[in-house]
N, C-alpha and C positions, 0 to 999 in steps of 0.2 A: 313673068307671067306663067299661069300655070302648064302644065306637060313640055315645059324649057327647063327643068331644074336638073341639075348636074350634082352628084355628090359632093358634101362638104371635102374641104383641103384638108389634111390631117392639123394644118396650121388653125385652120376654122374650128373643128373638133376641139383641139387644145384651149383653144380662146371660150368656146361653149362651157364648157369642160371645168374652168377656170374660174370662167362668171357665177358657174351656177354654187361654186362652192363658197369663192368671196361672198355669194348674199346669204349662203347658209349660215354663213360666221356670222353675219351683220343679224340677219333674225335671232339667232343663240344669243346675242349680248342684247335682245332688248332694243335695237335701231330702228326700228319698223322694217318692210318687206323685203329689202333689202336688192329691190329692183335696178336700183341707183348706181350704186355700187355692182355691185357685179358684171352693170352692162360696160361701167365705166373701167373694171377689169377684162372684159374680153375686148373691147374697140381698143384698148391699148397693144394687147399681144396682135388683134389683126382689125386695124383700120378697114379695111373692107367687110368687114362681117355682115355687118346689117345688109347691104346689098343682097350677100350671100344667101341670107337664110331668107329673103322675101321671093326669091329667083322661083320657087315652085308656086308661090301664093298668087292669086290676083285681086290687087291690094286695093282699100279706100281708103284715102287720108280725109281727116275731118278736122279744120281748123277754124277757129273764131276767138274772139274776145270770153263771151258766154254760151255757154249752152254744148259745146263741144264733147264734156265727157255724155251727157245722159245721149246726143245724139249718136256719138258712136256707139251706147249700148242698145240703143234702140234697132240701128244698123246692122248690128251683129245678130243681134235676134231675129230679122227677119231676114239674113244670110243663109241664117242655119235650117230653112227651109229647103237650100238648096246642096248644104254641105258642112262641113266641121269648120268651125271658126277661130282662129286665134286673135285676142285683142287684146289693150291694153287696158285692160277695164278699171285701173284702181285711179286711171289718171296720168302714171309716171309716164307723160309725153314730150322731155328734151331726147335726143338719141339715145342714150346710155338705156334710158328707161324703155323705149322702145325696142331696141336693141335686145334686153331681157326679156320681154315677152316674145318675140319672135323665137326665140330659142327653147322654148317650149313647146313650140307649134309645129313641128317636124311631120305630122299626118294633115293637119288642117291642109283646105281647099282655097279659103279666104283669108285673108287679114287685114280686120275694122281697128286704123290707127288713130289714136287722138296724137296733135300735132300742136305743140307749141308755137304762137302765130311766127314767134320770129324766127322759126329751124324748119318751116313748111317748103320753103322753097330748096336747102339742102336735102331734106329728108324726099322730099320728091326728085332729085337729082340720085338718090341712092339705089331709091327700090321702084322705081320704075312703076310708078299707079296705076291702074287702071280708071279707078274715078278718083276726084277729089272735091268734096263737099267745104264750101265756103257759108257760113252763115251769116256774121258781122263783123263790124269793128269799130271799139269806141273805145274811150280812156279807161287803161287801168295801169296798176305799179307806174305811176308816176317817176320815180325816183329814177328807176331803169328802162324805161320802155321805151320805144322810139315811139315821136307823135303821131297820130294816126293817118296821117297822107305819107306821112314817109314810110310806114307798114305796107300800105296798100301799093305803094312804089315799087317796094320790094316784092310784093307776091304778084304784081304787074311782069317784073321783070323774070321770075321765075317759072313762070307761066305759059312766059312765049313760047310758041312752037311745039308745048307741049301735048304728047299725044293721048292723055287722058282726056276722059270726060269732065267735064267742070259742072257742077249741079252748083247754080249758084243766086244768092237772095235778091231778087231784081228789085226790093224795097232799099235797100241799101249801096249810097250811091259811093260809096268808096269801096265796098265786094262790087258793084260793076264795073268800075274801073279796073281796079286789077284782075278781075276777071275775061275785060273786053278784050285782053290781049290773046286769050287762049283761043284757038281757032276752033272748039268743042264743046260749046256753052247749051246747057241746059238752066231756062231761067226759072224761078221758082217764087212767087208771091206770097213772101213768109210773113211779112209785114216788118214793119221798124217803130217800136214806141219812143224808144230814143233816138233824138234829133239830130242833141245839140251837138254832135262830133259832126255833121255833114249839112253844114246850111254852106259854106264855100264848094263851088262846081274844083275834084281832086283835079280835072282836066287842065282849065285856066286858072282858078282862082276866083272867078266870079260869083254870084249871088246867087244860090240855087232857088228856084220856083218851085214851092211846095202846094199844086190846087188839088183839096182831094188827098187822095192816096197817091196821086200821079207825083213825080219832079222831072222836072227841067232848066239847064242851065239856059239862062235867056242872052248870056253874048256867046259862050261856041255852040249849043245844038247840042249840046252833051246830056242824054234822057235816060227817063227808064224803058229797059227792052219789057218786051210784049213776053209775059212771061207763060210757059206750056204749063206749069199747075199750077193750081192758085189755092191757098188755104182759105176756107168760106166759113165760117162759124166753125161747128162742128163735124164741118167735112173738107175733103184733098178733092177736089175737080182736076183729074189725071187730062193727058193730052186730047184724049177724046173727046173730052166734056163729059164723062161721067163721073158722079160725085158718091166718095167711098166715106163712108163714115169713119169718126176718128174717135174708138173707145178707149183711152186712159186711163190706169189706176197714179200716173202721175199729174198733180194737179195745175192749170193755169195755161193761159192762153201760149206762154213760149213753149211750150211743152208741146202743142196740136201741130205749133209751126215747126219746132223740129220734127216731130212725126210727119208730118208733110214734106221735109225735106227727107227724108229717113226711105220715104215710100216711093219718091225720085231716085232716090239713088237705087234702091231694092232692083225696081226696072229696068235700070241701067244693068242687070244680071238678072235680067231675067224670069224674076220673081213679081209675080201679079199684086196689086194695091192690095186687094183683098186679104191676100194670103201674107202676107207685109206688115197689114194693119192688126190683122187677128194674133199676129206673133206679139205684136211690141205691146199688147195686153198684158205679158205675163209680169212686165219690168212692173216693179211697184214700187222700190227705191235705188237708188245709185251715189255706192260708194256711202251710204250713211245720208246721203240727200232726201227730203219727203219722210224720213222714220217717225213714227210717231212711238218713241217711249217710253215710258211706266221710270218714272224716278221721283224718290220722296212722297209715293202716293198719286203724286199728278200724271197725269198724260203733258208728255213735250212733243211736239212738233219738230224735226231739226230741219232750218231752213239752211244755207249756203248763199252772200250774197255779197260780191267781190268787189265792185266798183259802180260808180251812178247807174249803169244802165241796168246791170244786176239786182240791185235793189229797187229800181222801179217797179220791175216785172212779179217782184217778190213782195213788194207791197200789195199787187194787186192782186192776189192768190190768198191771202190771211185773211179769215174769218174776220167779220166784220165787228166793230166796238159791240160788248165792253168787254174782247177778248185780250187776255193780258198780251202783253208782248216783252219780250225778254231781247237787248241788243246786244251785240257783244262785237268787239273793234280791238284788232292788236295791229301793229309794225312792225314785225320781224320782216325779215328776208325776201322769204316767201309771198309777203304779204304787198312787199312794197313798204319804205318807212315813211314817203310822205302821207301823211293823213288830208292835205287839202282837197282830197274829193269828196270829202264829206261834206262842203259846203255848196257840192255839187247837184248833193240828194235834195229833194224836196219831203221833207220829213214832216211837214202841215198834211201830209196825205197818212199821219200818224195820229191825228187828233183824236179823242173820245175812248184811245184805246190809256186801259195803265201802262205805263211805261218804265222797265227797270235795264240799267246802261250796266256792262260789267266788261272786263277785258282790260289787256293793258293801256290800253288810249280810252278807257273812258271817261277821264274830264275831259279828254278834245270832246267826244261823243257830247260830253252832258252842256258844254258851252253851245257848240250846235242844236240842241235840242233847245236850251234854254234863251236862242236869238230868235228860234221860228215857234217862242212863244207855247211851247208845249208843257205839260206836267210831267213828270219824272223822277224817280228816285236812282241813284246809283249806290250800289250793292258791292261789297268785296267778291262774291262768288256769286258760279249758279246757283250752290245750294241756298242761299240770302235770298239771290232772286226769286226764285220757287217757292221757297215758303212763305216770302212776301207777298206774293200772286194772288189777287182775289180768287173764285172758283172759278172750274170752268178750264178745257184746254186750253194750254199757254203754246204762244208762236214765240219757238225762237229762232232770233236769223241774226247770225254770224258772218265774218268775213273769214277767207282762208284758215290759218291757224288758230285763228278763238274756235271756229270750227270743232278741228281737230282736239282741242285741250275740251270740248262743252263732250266731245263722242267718249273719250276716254273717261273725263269724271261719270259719264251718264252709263258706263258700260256698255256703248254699244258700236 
């Protein structure tokens, strides 16, 4: 916490020291930022580092399935009302990566963490939070990922006793399970479009009652809490009952809801909704998320959207038919290689738009598309799809690494 910081150990130094030169090499050969790496050079020379260098900051961890990185940047920005911020803004959120931005931040007051779901409960065991912002949890990476009550299990049990604040989505009945253990719950009315991970009560296993926006498990008594903000259209109804409006330049209803939770946590230090709200105006994209640009002539859109509940959200935010739409789906690593939650999207909420599938898994994509009865071409590249695009700006939305290969061809 902050004015507890003790001088780094000269061993700390050397591990900093260390890091920061391994990602210099990894940037010089073309690796990307080389966050990774380096962090994963210093927690090698000193296991305790990360503790170390959060010992002066007082810190928010920000964890979820979705929505995580733009909320911790929204986070950050209306921190910096109160003081200098360090965060992890590119995303690199297992420890190593966090680990590397903290070693930057040697003046900062604050530090807005993204938090990989399944290292949340470690990484709060290191750096001792002050808040920690929960937002969902639903299927993604298949392949690797623990199922989603056994997530919620986990950040259950990591939770206990603990003395942070918890700012947590009281729509979402596995974050209030693992939330319920924390004895410093702030609840938050973020909403929940996706369901389908949470119709079993995480408590018994029973049939969850969904009347309304309300749920309830109908054999243990296991509900949603009576939450102190609530996201209303286009406004955060704070603990008072006064409703702050919520201005945007990033688009779509999860977006209000993470600025709703973004203006929870804000207060939680201190900082007034108002002045919370007027900051996270400035964010217009993250990380290459929301960009709209200029390639082959056309305006692109670049959407980011990871798993079924990702791309529900992301459907509903694209211009409405006959705007093209450009899909793109790989399997790497990163990505997760099972592709069966693609049969998880409802991709009929795709109709009337043109349709162009590209990416390493796009015949998985175009079999999908072609069961829920859609029109589609599937294209070798973006640049095929793009020229193939009728007028008019094209949406396109990727998952992880198509992503990342759609930023690099588009230069941005």
């Amino acid at each position: 916490m902050s004015g507890n910081s003790e001088p780094l150990t000269p061993r700390a130094k050397l591990a900093v020291t260390a890091g920061k030169a391994a990602a210099a090499v990894s940037r010089a050969a073309g690796r990307g930022s080389g966050s990774v790496i380096g962090g994963r050079v210093a927690l090698k020379l000193d296991p305790d580092l990360l503790g170390r260098l959060a010992q002066h900051l007082d810190v928010v961890l920000v964890s979820a399935t979705n929505g995580k990185t733009t909320t911790t940047r929204l986070i950050a920005e209306a921190l910096r009302a109160s003081g200098p911020v360090v965060s992890n803004a590119l995303g690199a959120n297992m420890p190593a990566g966090i680990t590397s931005a903290l070693a930057g931040g040697s003046d900062a007051r604050f530090g807005v963490i993204e938090v990989d779901e399944k290292y949340l409960a470690g990484v709060a065991r290191d750096v001792t939070p002050k808040a920690i912002a929960l937002l969902n949890l639903s299927r993604d990476q298949l392949d690797r990922a623990a199922e989603t009550r056994m997530l919620a299990e986990k950040w259950r049990e990591g939770l206990a006793g603990s003395k942070a604040m918890v700012i947590a989505n009281a729509d979402d009945p596995l974050v209030v399970w693992a939330a319920s253990s924390s004895p410093n719950v702030v609840w938050v009315a973020a909403g929940q479009e996706w369901k389908d991970d949470a119709w079993s009560c995480p408590s018994c296993g029973g049939v969850m009652q969904r009347p309304g926006d309300d749920w309830f498990c109908g054999e243990c008594g296991f509900r949603r809490p009576a939450p102190s903000w609530v996201l209303s259209g286009d406004h955060v109804i704070d603990p008072h009952g006064s409703a702050w409006p919520i201005h945007l330049q990033l688009p779509g209803r999860a977006n209000k809801a993470n600025a709703a939770t973004s203006a929870a946590v804000a207060a939680c230090f201190g900082v007034p909704p108002q002045v919370a709200l007027e900051r996270m105006y400035q964010v217009q994209a993250v990380a290459g998320r929301y960009d709209v640009v200029s390639f082959l002539g056309r305006d692109v859109r670049l959407l980011l959207a990871k798993n079924p509940a990702g791309w529900l959200e992301t459907f509903s935010l694209i211009d409405p038919p006959p705007t093209p739409v450009i899909l793109s789906v790989n399997a790497r690593g990163a990505d997760g290689t099972d592709t069966s939650w693609l049969w998880d999207v409802d991709y009929t909420r795709l109709a009337g738009h043109p349709i162009y599938v590209i990416g390493d898994r796009r015949l998985d994509l175009a079999v999908r598309l072609e069961v829920a009865g859609l029109d589609f071409r599937v294209c070798e590249s973006v640049d095929e799809a793009v020229q193939s695009a009728p007028p008019g700006r094209i949406e396109l939305i990727a998952n992880y690494t198509a992503f990342q290969d759609v930023r690099r061809r588009v230069g941005n």
